[in-house]
N, C-alpha and C positions, 0 to 999 in steps of 0.2 A: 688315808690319802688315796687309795689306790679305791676306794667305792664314791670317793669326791670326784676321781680320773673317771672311772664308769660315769656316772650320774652325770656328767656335764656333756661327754661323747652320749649320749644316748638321748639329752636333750637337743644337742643340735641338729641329729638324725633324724630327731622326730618333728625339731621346727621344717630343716630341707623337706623330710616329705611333704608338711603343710604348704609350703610356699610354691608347691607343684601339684595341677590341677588337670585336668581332661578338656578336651575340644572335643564334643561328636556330631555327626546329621548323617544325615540321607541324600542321595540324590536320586531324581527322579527325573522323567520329561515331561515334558509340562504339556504335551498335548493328547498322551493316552495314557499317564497318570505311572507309565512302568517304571522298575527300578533298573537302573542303568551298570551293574556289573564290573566291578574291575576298573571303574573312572578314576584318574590319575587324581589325586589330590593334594597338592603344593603347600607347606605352611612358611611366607615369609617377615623379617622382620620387613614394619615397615618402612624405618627410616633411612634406612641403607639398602632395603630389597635380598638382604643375604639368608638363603634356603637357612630354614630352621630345623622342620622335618617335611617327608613326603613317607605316601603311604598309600596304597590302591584299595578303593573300596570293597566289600565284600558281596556275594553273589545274589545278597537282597538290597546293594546298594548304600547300606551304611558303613561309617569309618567311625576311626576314635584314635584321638592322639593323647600321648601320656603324657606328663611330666615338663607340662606347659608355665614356665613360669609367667610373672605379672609383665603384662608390657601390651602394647600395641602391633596386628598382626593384619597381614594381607595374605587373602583365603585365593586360593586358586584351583579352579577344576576345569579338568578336560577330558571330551572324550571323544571317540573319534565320528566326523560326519555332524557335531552340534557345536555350537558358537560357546565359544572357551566365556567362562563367570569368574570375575574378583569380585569381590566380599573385602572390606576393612570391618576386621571385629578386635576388642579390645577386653583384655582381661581385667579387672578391675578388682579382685581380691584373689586371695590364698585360700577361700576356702567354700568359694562355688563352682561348680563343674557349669562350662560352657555350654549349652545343649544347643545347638542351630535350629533355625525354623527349615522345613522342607526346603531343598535345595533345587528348582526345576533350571534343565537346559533345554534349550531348545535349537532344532534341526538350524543346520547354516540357511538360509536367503539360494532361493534357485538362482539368483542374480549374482548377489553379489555376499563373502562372511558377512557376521554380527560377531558386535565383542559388546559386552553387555557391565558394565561395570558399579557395584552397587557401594555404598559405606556414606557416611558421613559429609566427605569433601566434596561429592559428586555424582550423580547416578545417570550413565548415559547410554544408549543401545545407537549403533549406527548399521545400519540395513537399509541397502540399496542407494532412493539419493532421499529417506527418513532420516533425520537424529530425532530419537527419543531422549528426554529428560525426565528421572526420576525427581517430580516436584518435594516430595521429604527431603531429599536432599540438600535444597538450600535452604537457609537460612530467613526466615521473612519475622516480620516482626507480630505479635499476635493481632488478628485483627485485618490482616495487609490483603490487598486486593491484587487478581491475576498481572495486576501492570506493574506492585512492586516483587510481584514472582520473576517477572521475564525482564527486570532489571537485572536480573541479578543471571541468568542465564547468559553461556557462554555464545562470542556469535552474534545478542542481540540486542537492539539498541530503543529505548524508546524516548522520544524528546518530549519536549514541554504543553505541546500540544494532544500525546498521546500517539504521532504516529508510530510505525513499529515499521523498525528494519531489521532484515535477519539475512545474516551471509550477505551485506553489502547490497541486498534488493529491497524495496519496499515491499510489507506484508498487504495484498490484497484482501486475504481473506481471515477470519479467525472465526475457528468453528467449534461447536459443545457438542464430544462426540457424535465427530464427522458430520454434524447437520448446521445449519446455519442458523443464526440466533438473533433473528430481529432484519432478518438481511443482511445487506452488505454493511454492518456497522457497526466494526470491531470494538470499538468504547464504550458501547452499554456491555461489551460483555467482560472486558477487560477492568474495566473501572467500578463497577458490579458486581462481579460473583466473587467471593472470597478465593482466597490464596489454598487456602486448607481444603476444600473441595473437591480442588485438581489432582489425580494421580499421577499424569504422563501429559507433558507437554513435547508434540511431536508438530516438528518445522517441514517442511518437506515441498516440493512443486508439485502444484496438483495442474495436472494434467484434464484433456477433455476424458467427459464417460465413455465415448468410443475409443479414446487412446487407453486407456484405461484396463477396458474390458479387454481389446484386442491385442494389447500389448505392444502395437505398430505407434509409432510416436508422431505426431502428425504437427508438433511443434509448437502448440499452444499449452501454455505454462502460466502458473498463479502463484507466486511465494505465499505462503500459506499457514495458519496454526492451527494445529486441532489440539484442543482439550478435553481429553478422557477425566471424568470424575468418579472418585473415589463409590463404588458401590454404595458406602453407605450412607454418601449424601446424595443421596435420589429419590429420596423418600424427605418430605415435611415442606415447610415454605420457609420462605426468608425476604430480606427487601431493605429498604433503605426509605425512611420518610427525612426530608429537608427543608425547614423554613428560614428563610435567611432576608431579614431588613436593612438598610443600610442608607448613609449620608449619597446626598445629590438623587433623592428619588429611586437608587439603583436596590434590585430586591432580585431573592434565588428563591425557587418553589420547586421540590421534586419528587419524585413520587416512584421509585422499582418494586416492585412486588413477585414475589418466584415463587410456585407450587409443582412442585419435580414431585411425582407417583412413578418409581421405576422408568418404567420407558416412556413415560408420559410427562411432560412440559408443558408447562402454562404459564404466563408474565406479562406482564404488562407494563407500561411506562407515564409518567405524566410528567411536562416539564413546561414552567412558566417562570421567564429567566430575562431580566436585560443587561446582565453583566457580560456576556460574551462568550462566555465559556461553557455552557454547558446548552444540550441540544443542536449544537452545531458541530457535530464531531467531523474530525479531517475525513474519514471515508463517506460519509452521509455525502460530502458536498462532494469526492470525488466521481461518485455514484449518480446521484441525480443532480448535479449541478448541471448539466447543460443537457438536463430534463433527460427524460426514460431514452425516448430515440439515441443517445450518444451509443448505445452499446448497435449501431448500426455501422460504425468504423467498419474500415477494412480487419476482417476476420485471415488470424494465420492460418486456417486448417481450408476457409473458403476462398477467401482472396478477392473476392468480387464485390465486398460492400466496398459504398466509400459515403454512405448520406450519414451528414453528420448533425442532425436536428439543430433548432432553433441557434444555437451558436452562430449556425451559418446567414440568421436572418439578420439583415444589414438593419432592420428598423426596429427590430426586438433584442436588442445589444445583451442587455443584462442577462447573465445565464442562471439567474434563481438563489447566485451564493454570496455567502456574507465572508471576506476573506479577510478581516481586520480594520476596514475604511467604514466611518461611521460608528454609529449608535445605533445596537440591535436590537430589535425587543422580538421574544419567538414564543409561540404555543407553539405545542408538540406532544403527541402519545402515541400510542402504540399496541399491538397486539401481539403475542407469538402465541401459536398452538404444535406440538410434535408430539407423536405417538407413533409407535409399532405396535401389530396385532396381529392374531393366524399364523403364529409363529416366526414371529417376525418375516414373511411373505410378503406382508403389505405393510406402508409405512407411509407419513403425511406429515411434512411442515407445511404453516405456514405463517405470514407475517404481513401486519395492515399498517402504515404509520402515514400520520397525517402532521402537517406543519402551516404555523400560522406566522411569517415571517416578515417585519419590517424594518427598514435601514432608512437612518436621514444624516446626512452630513457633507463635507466639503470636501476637497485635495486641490493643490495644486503642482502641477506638471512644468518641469523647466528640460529642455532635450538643445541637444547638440545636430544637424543635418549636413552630413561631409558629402560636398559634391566632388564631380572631378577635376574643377578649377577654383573654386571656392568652399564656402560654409554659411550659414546659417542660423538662429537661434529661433525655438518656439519656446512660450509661454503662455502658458493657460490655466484658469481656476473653472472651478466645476461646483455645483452645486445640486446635490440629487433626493431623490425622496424614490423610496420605492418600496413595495409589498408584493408575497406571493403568497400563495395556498394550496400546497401538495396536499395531495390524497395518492399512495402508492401501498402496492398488493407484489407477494410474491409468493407461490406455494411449489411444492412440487411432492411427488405422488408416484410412491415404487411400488412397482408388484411385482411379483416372484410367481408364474405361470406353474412354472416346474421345476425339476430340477435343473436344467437345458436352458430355458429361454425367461426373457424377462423383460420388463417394458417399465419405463421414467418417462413422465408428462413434468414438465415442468414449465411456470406460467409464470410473466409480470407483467405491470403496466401500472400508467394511473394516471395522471389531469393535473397540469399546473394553470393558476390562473395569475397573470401577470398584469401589476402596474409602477410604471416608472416615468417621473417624473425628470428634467433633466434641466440646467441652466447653466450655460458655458462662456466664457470670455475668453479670445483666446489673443493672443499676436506674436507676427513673426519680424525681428529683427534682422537685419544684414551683419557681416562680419566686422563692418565700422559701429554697428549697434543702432542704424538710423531705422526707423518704422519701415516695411515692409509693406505689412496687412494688420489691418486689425478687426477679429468676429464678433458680434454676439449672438448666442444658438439657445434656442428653447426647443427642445421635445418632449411631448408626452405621447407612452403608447399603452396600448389596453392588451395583452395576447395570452391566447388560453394553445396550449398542446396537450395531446392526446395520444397516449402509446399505448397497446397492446401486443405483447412479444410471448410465443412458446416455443415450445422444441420440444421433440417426440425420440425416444430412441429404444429401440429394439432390435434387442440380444439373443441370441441364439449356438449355443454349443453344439456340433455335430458330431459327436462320438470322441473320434480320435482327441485326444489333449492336443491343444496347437488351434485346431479347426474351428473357426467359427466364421458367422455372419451375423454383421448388424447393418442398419438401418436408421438412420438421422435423419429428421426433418424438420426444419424452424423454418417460423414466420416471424414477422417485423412488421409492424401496421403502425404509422404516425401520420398526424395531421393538426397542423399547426398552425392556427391565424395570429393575425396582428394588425392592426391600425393606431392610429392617431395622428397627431398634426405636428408639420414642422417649420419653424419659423427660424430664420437664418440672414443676418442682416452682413454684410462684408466693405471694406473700404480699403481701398489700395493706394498707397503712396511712392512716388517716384521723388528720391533725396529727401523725404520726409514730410513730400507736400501732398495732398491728395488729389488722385489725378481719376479715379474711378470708383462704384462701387455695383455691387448686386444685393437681391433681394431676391428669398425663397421662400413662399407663402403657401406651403401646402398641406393639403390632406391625403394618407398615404393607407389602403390595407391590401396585405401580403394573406397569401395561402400556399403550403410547400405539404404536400400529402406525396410519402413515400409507402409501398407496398413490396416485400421484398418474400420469397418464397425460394427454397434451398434442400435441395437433399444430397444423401452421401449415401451409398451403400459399398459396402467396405468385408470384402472374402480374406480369410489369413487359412495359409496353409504350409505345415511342420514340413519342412525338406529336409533333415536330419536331428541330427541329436542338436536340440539346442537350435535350430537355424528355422527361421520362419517367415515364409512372404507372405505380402497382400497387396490385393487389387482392390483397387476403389473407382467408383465413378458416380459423378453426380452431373445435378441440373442447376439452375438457378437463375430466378426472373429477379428481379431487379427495376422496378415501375416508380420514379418521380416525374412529378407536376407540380410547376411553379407559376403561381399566378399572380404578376404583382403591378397595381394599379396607382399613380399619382396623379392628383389634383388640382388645378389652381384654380382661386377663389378669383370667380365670376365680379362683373360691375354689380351686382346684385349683393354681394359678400355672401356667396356660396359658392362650396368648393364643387362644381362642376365642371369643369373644364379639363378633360383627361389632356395630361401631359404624355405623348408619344416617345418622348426621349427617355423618359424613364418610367415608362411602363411597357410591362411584355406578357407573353404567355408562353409556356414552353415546357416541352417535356423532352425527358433525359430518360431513355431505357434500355436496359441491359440483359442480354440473353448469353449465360455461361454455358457450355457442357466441358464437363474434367474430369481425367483418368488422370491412373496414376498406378506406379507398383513400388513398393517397397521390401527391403530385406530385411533381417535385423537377429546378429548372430549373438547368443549367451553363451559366456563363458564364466567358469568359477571368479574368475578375477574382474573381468571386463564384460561391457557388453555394447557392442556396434550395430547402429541404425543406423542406416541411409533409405532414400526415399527420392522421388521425383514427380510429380504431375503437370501435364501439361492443359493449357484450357484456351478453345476457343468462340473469344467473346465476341460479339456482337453488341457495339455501339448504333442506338440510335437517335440523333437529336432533330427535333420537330419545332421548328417559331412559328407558333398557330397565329398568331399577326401578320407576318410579314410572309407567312405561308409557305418555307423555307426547311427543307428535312435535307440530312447527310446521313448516310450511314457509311461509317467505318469498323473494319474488319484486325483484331488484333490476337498473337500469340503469344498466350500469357505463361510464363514459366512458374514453379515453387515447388526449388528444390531444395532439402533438410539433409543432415548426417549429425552424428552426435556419437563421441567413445566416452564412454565411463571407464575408468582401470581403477584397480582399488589396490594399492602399492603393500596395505597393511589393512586387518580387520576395520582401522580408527582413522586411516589415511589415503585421501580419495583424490582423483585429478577428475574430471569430465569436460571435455569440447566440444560445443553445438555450432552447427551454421545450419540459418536458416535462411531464404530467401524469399519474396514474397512481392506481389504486383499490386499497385495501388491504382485504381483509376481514378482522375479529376471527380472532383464532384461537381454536383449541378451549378452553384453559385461560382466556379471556379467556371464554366463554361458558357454561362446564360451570357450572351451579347449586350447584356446592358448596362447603362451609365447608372452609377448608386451615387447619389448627390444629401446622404445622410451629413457624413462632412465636407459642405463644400470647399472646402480650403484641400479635399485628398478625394476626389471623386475616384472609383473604381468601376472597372469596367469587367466583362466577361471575356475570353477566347474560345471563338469553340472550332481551334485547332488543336487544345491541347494533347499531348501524348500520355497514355499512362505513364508511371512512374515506376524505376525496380528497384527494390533495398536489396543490400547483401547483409546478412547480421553474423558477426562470429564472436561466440565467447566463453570463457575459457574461468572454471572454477578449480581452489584445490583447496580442502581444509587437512587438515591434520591436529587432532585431540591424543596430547599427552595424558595415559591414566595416569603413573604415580607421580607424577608431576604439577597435576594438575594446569599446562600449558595447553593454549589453543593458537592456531592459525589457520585465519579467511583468507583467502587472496579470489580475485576475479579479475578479468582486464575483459574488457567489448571492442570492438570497432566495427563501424559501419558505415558503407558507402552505395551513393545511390545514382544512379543512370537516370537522365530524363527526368532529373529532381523537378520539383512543381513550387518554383517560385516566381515572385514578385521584379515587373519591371517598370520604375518609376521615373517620371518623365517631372521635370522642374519649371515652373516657368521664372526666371531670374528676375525679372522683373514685378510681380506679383507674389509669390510665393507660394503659387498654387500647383499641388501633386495632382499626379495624374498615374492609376497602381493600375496593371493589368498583369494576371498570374501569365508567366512561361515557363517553357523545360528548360533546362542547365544541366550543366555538367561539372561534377569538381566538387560537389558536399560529401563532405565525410566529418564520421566524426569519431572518438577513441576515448576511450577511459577505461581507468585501473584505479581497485584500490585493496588494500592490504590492511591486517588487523591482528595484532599479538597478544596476547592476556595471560597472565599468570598470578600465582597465589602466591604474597611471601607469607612463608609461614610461622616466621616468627611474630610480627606483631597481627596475625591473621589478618593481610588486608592485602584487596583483589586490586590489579592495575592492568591497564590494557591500552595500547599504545596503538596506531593507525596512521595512515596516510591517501592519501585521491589526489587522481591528477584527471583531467576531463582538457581534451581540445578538439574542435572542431572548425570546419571551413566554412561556410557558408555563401553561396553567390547569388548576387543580385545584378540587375541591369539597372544603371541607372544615366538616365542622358542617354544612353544608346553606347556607355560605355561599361564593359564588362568588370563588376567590380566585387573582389573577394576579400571577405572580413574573418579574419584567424583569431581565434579567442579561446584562451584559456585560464582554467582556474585550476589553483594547485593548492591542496591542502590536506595541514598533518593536524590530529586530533590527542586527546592524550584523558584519561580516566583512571579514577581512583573510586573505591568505599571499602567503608569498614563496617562491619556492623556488632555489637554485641548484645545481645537478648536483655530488654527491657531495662538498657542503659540509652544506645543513640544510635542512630542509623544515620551517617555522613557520605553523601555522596559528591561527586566535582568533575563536572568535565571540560576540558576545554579544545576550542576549534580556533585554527589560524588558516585565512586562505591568501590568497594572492590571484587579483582578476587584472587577465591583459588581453589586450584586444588592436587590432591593427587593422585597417583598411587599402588595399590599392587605390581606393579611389586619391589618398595622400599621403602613404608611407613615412611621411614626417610627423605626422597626427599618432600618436601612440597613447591610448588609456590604459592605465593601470595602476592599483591600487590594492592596498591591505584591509580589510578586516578581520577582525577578531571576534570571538565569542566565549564567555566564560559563564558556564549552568553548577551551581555551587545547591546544595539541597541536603536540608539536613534537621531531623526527629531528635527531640530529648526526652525522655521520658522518664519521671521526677516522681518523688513519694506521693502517695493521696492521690494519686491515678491522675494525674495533671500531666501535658505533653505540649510541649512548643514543637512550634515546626517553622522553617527560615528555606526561602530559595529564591534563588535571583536569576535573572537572565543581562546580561552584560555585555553589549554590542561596542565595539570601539571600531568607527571607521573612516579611513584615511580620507584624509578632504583632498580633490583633483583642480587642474587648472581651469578646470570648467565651473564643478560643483567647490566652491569655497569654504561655504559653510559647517558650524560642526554639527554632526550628526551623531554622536557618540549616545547612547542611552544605556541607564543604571535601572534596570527594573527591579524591584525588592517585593517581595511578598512573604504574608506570613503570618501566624495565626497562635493563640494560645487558650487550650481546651481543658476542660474537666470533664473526667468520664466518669458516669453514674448508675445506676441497676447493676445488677448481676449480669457478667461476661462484655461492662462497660460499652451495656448496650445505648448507655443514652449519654452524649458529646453537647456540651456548651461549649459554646465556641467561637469566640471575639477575633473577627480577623480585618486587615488593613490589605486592599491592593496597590499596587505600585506606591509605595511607602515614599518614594523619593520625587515622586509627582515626574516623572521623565518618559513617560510612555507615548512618546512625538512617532506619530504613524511615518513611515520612511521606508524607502526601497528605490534601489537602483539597478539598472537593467542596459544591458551591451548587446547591440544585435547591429545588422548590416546599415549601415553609411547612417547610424541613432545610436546615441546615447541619450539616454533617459533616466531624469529623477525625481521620485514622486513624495511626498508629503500630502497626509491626509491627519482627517480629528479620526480620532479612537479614545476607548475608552480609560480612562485615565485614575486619580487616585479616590480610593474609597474607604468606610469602614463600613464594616457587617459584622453584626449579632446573629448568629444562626443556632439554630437546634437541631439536631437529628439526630431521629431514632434509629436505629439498626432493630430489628426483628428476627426473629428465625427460631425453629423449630427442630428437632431432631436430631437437636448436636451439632448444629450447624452455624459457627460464629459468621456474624457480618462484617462484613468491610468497613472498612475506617472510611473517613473522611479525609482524604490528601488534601482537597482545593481549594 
């Protein structure tokens, strides 16, 4: 008995030591590779967080913990002066000793800590105003492309279309390590590069390269993505081939190709497509849709532009985009080349893409017109046909001099050539509903524009840290024609009888050539620990010429006959000089910029007809501040106000009668005043690590002195506008919105909750009476997904607003109404490598005393594939668009003394048989097929 009593004590001793096993590593720094001595290192559990053991490492930086049983554990190291590392590691047997991979920390942020958190649930480094995401960390489905990556990331949101919002802003840019990819068109690179490629997905405001460099913040901001890829898909090619056939003529053709050698990229694109969706990405058209010249806007860091290309041409209306109205048909390709060489010194993107772009279809337009004794009704159908053909370049070109100085050439432009056809009916009813007026409008015009833009910036470090000087200089060169003919028949009725009409038979062509030349030169100089000014001063010309000619057709039927009322000639030029100094103190926690420059412009405007010059003299202010505090390594507040002067532009100034719609003829003033924003706003996130909790919050408001609006003159009896821009006073406008996310973890499923509120004032004149329209839209959203690996990936969001709107012009008149939105989206993926996919978009919106009708739309789409080759690199794939046939083109729109709502054709229900091949090379899986 008593050797039974031993034997059974001696097996359970020997099981307990089995079921106890070792934890060891290293720590090191990750920037000169040393062992870091005596670092504190934590072992907790992880589902209650309660200390297991602790133990300091030894003097070549390694630990080892004993007699770790089986369970799940969170790794914690610190040391003093580097950004404290969690680890979630997990024991999974009794009888393997734990070994950790090298442990690197790294120095805190001269800004602002880093808390750097790695494991399974989450990998995220927060540094300055950067969040880094460890992309292994979440979850994607094999195959998944960078847009079902940053679904899933905390903070960011991507809809239907593919734009991307991140922290409550639109993402302007998305970049493959730090360089640009294709230009400004974040969904060839999002919808494109594989998921598993990405190492670090870092969100961050990217600043200009002279804020940048000099650390002075000068208040121009870009929400922004960069994509660091994994080292070792940098090497071999990959790409995506697509052919897609389909009922009602409709067909998908596409073509990406990628060859990454190290630091060397190369890709291309091909896309022939009438279905709508693809080659029209939301950045593509925000970028050049209202042609190359658009990026001549008023600049926050200059202040002094304000020409805002072809947009502003009254007889070339169409800005080149296809926004959902019509039947699209588009050719499009592309070029990208990026390389570093000379040690990385020198370095070269660039990017060529060309588009072949046409739209034919209908809409009809029904609007509400609140006067200040009465109201209104316009109805109108339209009928349009149009084509363009971009050609667009963008490269730019780093060198590294020395160690000291350094110099960025960076170049774009390119050539739209436009034609748009037009055919309009329109008529205005009275409040009893009797005929007013009623149009018919034909136009067709021809217009080709022409941009070439650079910028030059040179850097230079002068010994001390702190000290430097650099040197910016852009130009801006567009030149822009347009002609064709306008025919315009009108007939006006008094109690519903016709009592008059007009007729407008003309031939019209416009030229608006701006030339715009800018420099900054910009000193920063250390005043103490951490504290730093700078002086800047620049120049800036500023050169527009508007030449615009109308015709009428001679007894002979030729348009020779220059009409004087609405033809001119005239130039708009601007001579800037601005200083400025700014401070901007760093502290461990926080760090405070303020800034101020002053600039005086010189207005000059010239009617080379009428023979007629002003010159006016103004002082222009733009003053910034902005505190960053960081409350926690993970918990951040930051408040900017920026301010900034807008001057009229040329069309908002030229003296003359634009008689494109004669039923709203517009005129110039050229008294107008500059215009001043105040902008203030105000972020705070905070990321729970063991929690896995997140919350965005932001609120804006903005208010503007000598606002630059619209004042419209009625005739009651006719129905005919009469718009000339003035200053005002009293526009502001305010928004907030909020955003909560967390993981339950028991059925492993992410939910994230939100809310926006957006109101603003707007004033117009209209009759000669001052009349202010308050509208607001309020709205909570709510989100769910689940995912489990090579079962289903379910995702669901939904949005609820409420739109209201009021007018003085008759306080009794109140709009306001509900819509809703519901994006349901969701993968199955079934034996025999077969995958369904289902997502919808679901518009439900309230019918108003105006608009009666129902608008409600059930969109369905959805697709079901078989994957074939090796790494299911080849997708059959049978899919159906708007399954439910309800894709009624629709949008409504609230603005001063107008409500407006439109209905147009789009594109509607389909089936497609597609193929596509995924390729790739060196280990490098392709992207699925979402669309």
């Amino acid at each position: 008995m008593k050797l039974v009593c031993l034997f059974l004590l001696s097996l359970l001793t020997f099981t307990a030591v089995k079921a106890q096993i070792s934890i060891s590593g290293k720590i090191s720094d990750t920037a000169e590779r040393k062992a870091l001595p005596n670092s504190s290192v934590v072992l907790l559990r992880q589902s209650d967080s309660i200390l297991v053991k602790s133990i300091r490492a030894t003097g070549s930086g390694e630990f080892r913990f004993s007699g770790i049983l089986k369970g799940k554990y969170l790794l914690l190291v610190t040391y003093p002066a580097y950004a404290d590392y969690v680890d979630e590691l997990e024991v999974k047997d009794s009888i393997t000793p734990v070994v950790l991979p090298l442990i690197g920390l790294e120095l805190k942020s001269k800004l602002l800590e880093t808390v750097v958190v790695n494991g399974s649930k989450g990998s995220m480094r927060i540094k300055g105003d950067t969040t880094e995401f460890n992309a292994d960390s979440f979850k994607v489905a094999q195959g998944a492309t960078v847009e079902d990556l940053l679904k899933k990331l905390p903070g960011i949101e991507v809809d239907h279309n593919g734009q991307i919002t991140a922290q409550g802003e639109t993402v302007k840019k998305v970049l493959v390590d730090g360089e640009e990819f294709f230009g400004d068109d974040p969904t060839l690179v999002t919808k494109n590069l594989s998921a598993d490629m990405v190492d670090k997905v870092q969100v961050y405001d990217k600043k200009s390269d002279q804020a940048a460099f000099t650390g002075i913040d000068d208040g121009q901001r870009e929400k922004t993505i960069n994509l660091k890829l994994k080292d070792s898909k940098k090497n071999g090619y990959f790409g995506r081939l697509t052919a897609g056939g389909a009922t009602d003529g409709y067909f998908d053709e596409e073509l990406m190709a990628n060859y990454f050698r190290k630091k060397e990229k190369l890709a291309l694109y091909g896309i022939l497509s009438n279905t709508g969706k693809t080659g029209l990405n939301w950045q593509d058209r925000d970028t050049y849709g209202q042609s190359f010249a658009s990026g001549l806007d008023v600049d926050q860091n200059t202040g002094d532009i304000s020409f805002t290309g072809p947009a502003d041409d009254d007889l070339d209306t169409w800005n080149g985009q296809y926004s959902g109205q019509g039947y699209p048909t588009v050719k499009t390709g592309g070029l990208h080349f990026n390389n570093k060489w000379d040690n990385d010194l020198q370095s070269l993107n660039g990017n060529y893409k060309y588009m072949n772009l046409s739209i034919n279809g209908n809409s009809t337009t029904n609007s509400e017109v609140i006067l200040p004794d009465t109201f209104y009704y316009n109805n109108s159908t339209q009928k349009f046909n149009r084509q363009i053909i971009r050609h667009s370049f963008n490269g730019v070109y780093d060198l590294a001099i020395d160690s000291t100085s350094s110099i960025k050439l960076q170049a774009d432009g390119g050539t739209d050539h436009k034609i748009d056809n037009e055919s309009d009916y329109s008529e205005a009813l009275g409040s009893d509903s009797s005929l007013v007026n009623q149009n018919t409008h034909t136009i067709s015009t021809v217009g080709d524009n022409r941009a070439v833009n650079s910028n030059l910036l040179w850097r230079k470090k002068l010994g001390k840290p702190g000290r430097t000087l650099s040197l910016n200089i852009r130009e801006n060169y567009s030149d822009n024609t347009s002609s064709g003919y306008l025919y315009s028949n009108t007939e006006f009725y008094t109690r519903g009888l016709p009592t008059q009409d007009s007729l407008i038979d003309q031939y019209k062509n416009y030229l608006t050539q701006n030339i715009l030349v800018e420099s900054k030169l910009l000193f920063t100089q250390p005043v103490g620990k951490g504290s730093f000014l700078g002086f800047d001063y620049g120049i800036g010309i500023n050169n527009t010429h508007s030449d615009r000619n109308s015709y009428n057709k001679s007894g002979d039927g030729k348009y020779d006959e220059l009409d004087s009322v609405y033809s001119n000639n005239y130039q708009y030029n601007i001579l800037t000089q601005r200083g400025g100094l700014s401070y901007t103190l760093i502290r461990k926690k926080f760090r405070f910029t303020a800034a101020n420059d002053v600039a005086f412009a010189g207005y000059q405007q010239h009617d080379l007809v009428a023979d007629t010059s002003s010159h006016r003299h103004f002082v222009n202010w733009y003053p910034n501040a902005g505190l960053q505090y960081s409350f926690a390594p993970q918990e951040r507040l930051s408040i900017n106000y920026y301010g900034n002067t807008k001057p009229p532009t040329l069309q908002q100034l030229q003296p003359i009668a634009n008689n494109e719609n004669p039923l709203n003829v517009v005129t110039g003033n050229p008294g107008l005043k500059p215009q001043f924003a105040n902008n203030f706003r105000l972020n705070f996130n905070d990321f729970k690590i063991f929690t896995d909790e997140e919350i965005w919050a932001s609120a804006t408001y903005s208010f503007t002195s000598n606002a630059i609006s619209d004042a419209l003159t009625v005739d009651d009896t006719t129905g005919k506008q009469t718009t000339q821009s003035v200053n005002v006073s009293g526009n502001y406008s305010l928004g907030a919105n909020a955003s909560y996310g967390f993981k339950w973890k028991g059925p492993d499923m992410h939910f994230r909750f939100g809310g926006s509120v957006q109101q603003s004032n707007n004033v117009t004149i209209v009759d000669d009476v001052v009349n202010a329209t308050r509208s607001g839209t309020y709205g909570a959203d709510f989100g769910f997904w689940k995912f489990k690996e090579k079962k289903y990936d379910v995702h669901i969001r939904f949005n609820a607003n409420y739109t209201t709107s009021k007018s003085s012009d008759d306080p009794t008149l109140t709009t306001h109404y509900f819509t809703y939105e519901i994006e349901p989206s969701a993968d199955v993926f079934l034996p025999l490598h077969l995958q369904i996919h289902a997502d919808g978009d679901f518009n439900i919106r309230q019918k108003t005393p105006v608009f009666t009708s129902n608008n409600d739309v059930y969109i369905v789409n959805a697709w079901f594939g078989k994957k074939l080759l090796k790494n299911d690199q080849l997708l059959l794939k049978a899919a159906v668009n708007d399954l439910l046939d309800q894709n009624n083109g629709f949008s409504r729109n609230v603005s001063s003394s107008i409500i407006t709502q439109n209905t147009y054709t789009t594109i509607k229900r389909y089936f497609m048989f597609s193929v596509v091949w995924n390729f790739a090379k060196a280990g490098t899986p392709a992207p699925r097929q979402n669309q």
